[in-house]
N, C-alpha and C positions, 0 to 999 in steps of 0.2 A: 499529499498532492496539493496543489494549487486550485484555481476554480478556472470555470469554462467562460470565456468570454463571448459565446456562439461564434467563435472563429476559431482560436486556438487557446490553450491550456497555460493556465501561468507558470511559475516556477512552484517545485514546493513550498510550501508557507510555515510547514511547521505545526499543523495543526489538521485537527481530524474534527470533518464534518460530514454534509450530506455528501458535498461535492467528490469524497471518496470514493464512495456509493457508486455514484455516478460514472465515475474514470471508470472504475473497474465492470460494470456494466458496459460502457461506451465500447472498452477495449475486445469485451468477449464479444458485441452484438458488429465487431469493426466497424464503430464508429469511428469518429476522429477523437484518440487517447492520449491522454500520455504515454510517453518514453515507455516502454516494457520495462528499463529498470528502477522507473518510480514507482512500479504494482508490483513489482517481483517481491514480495517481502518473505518468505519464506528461507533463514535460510541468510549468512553471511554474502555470499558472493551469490550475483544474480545469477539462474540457472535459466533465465530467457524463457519458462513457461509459466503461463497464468493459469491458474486453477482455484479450487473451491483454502484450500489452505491461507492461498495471500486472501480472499474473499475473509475469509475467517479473520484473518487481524487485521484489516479493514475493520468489520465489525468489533471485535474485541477493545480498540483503538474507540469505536466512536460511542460502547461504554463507561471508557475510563478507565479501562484494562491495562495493565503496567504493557511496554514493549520493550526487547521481546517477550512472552510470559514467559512464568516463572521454572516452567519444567524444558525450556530452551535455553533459558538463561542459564540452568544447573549442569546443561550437558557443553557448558563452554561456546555460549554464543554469543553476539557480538558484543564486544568491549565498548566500541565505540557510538549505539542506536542509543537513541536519547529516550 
């Protein structure tokens, strides 16, 4: 995700911080979020709901956790997540 400017959300950046946290938070309390399919991470093609899973690689992400992890990656997932 990008960061909150107290108006609206920038583009993705490419990098996993608080401001993750934050979006995904924002989005479940409907605050003003990102796009659904910059939280949707679960999962090749966005399936439009947010849950504790994309919460999960949010976090995982803002460990240093590989994306996707690795038992995702084994059952043919996306080619293309950096």
């Amino acid at each position: 995700m990008g960061s909150f400017s107290g108006v609206s959300w920038s583009e993705p950046n490419g990098l996993v911080s608080v401001d993750d946290v934050v979006a995904w938070v924002k989005y479940v309390t409907l605050k003003p979020a990102p796009h659904v399919t910059v939280l949707d991470l679960d999962g090749e093609t966005p399936n439009f709901i947010i849950n504790a899973t994309d919460l999960q690689y949010v976090l995982s992400g803002f460990r240093g956790d590989s994306y996707p992890p690795p038992a995702f990656a084994n059952q043919g997932g996306p080619a293309d997540c950096p």
